[in-house]
C-alpha positions, 0 to 999 in steps of 0.5 A: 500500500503506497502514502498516497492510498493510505492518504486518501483513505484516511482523508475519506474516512475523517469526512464520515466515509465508513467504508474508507474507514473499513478498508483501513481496517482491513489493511492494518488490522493484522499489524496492530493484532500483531504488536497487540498480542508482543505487548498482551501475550494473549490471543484473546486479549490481542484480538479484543484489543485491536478491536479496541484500537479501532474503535477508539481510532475511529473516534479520534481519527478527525484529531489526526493533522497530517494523514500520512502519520497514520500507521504510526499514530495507530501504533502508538494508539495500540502501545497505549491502550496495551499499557492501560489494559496491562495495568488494570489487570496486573501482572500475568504469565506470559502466552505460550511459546506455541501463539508468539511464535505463529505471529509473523512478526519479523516479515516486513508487510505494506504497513510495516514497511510504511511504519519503518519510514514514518519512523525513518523520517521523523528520526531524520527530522529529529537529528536535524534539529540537534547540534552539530556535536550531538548529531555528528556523534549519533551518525558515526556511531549509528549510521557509519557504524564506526565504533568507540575507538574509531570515533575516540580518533575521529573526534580526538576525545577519550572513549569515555567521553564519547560514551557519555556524548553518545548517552547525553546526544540519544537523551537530547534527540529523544527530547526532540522527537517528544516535542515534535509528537513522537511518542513511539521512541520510548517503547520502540526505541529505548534499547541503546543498540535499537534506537536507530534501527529505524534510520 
C-alpha cells in the first residue's frame, strides 16, 4: 500500500466515509493484532484489543493533522491502550511459546514497511534539529557504524567521553522527537543498540 492510498483513505474516512474507514481496517488490522498480542501475550486479549484500537481510532481519527502519520499514530494508539489494559489487570504469565511464535512478526508487510519510514523520517527530522556535536556523534556511531575507538580518533576525545556524548546526544534527540509528537521512541526505541534501527 503506497502514502498516497493510505492518504486518501484516511482523508475519506475523517469526512464520515465508513467504508474508507473499513478498508483501513482491513489493511492494518493484522499489524496492530500483531504488536497487540508482543505487548498482551494473549490471543484473546490481542484480538479484543485491536478491536479496541479501532474503535477508539475511529473516534479520534478527525484529531489526526497530517494523514500520512497514520500507521504510526495507530501504533502508538495500540502501545497505549496495551499499557492501560496491562495495568488494570496486573501482572500475568506470559502466552505460550506455541501463539508468539505463529505471529509473523519479523516479515516486513505494506504497513510495516510504511511504519519503518514514518519512523525513518521523523528520526531524520529529529537529528536535524540537534547540534552539530550531538548529531555528528549519533551518525558515526549509528549510521557509519564506526565504533568507540574509531570515533575516540575521529573526534580526538577519550572513549569515555564519547560514551557519555553518545548517552547525553540519544537523551537530547529523544527530547526532540517528544516535542515534535513522537511518542513511539520510548517503547520502540529505548534499547541503546535499537534506537536507530529505524534510520
Amino acid at each position: 500500500m503506497s502514502w498516497e492510498e493510505v492518504t486518501e483513505l484516511v482523508l475519506r474516512a475523517q469526512t464520515g466515509d465508513r467504508a474508507a474507514y473499513g478498508e483501513l481496517f482491513r489493511r492494518f488490522q493484522g499489524s496492530v493484532y500483531a504488536m497487540a498480542l508482543t505487548r498482551v501475550h494473549n490471543p484473546v486479549e490481542a484480538q479484543e484489543l485491536a478491536q479496541e484500537v479501532f474503535v477508539h481510532g475511529m473516534r479520534k481519527l478527525p484529531q489526526l493533522r497530517d494523514p500520512r502519520c497514520f500507521a504510526g499514530w495507530l501504533r502508538r494508539i495500540t502501545a497505549r491502550m496495551a499499557i492501560n489494559r496491562l495495568s488494570r489487570r496486573g501482572p500475568v504469565s506470559g502466552a505460550e511459546p506455541e501463539f508468539l511464535d505463529s505471529v509473523e512478526g519479523r516479515v516486513r508487510g505494506p504497513v510495516e514497511e510504511l511504519e519503518r519510514n514514518e519512523a525513518k523520517a521523523e528520526l531524520h527530522a529529529g537529528l536535524k534539529q540537534l547540534k552539530d556535536l550531538d548529531r555528528a556523534t549519533l551518525e558515526a556511531f549509528y549510521l557509519r557504524g564506526q565504533s568507540l575507538k574509531q570515533m575516540s580518533r575521529e573526534f580526538e576525545t577519550p572513549v569515555g567521553t564519547i560514551k557519555r556524548r553518545l548517552h547525553v546526544a540519544r537523551l537530547r534527540l529523544k527530547e526532540v522527537l517528544e516535542e515534535d509528537g513522537f511518542s513511539g521512541i520510548d517503547e520502540d526505541y529505548s534499547h541503546e543498540g535499537e534506537l536507530m534501527n529505524a534510520v
